[in-house]
C-alpha angles and dihedrals in degrees: 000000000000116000103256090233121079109201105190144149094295117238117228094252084054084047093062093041101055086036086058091047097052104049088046090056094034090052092049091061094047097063093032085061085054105041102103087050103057090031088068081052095049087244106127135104119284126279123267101276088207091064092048095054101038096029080228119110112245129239086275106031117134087029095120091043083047097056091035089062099042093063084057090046096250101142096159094053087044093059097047094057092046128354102217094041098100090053097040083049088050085047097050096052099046088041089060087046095056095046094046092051084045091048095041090056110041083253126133126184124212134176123253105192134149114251085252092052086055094053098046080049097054103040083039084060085039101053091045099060096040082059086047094047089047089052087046098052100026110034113012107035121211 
């Protein structure tokens, strides 16, 4: 059984790629860190344009709330806005330290799974935000 994660001498193109990565996660939580203070000052990103125009939360809708409270440790709060957000907050830190240590070393990691380990992967993220989205609309409101 080989471990379902290569970590090898990146080549420039992987480079890019986990560069790219980075600075779009690194900048998320940025601004996640911030929000409360430039939503008091009506400076944050628009609204979700599928709430607006079916008055239901979509599948990612209290993402942003989620992340902001758990900087400040709020995990209740967190779930009630959105369900995965705690994990998908745990995943993202973890996600920027990987990359910069990655980035730091030369070193790239790239996954080595089987096509049927790619499709449990992707209808297990499926199904859990479709669980997250049925909390959301269902049991915990927006």
């Amino acid at each position: 059984m080989t471990f379902p994660i290569s970590i090898a001498k990146a080549q420039p193109d992987q480079r890019l790629r986990d560069l790219s990565i980075f600075g779009g996660l690194a900048l998320w939580l940025v601004y996640t860190r911030v929000f409360w203070a430039i939503h008091a000052s009506h400076f944050v990103l628009p609204p979700c344009p599928f709430y607006y125009l079916t008055g239901h939360p979509c599948p990612f809708c209290g993402g942003t709330r989620s992340f902001a409270h758990m900087w400040q440790g709020d995990i209740s709060d967190a779930v009630r806005l959105y369900p995965l957000g705690p994990v998908l907050f745990a995943g993202t830190i973890l996600g920027v330290g990987g990359l910069g240590a990655g980035l730091v070393t030369g070193r790239s990691w790239t996954p080595r799974l089987t096509s049927l380990q790619w499709r449990l992967l992707i209808i297990g993220g499926i199904s859990a935000v479709a669980v997250s989205w049925v909390l959301k609309v269902f049991v915990l409101g927006n």
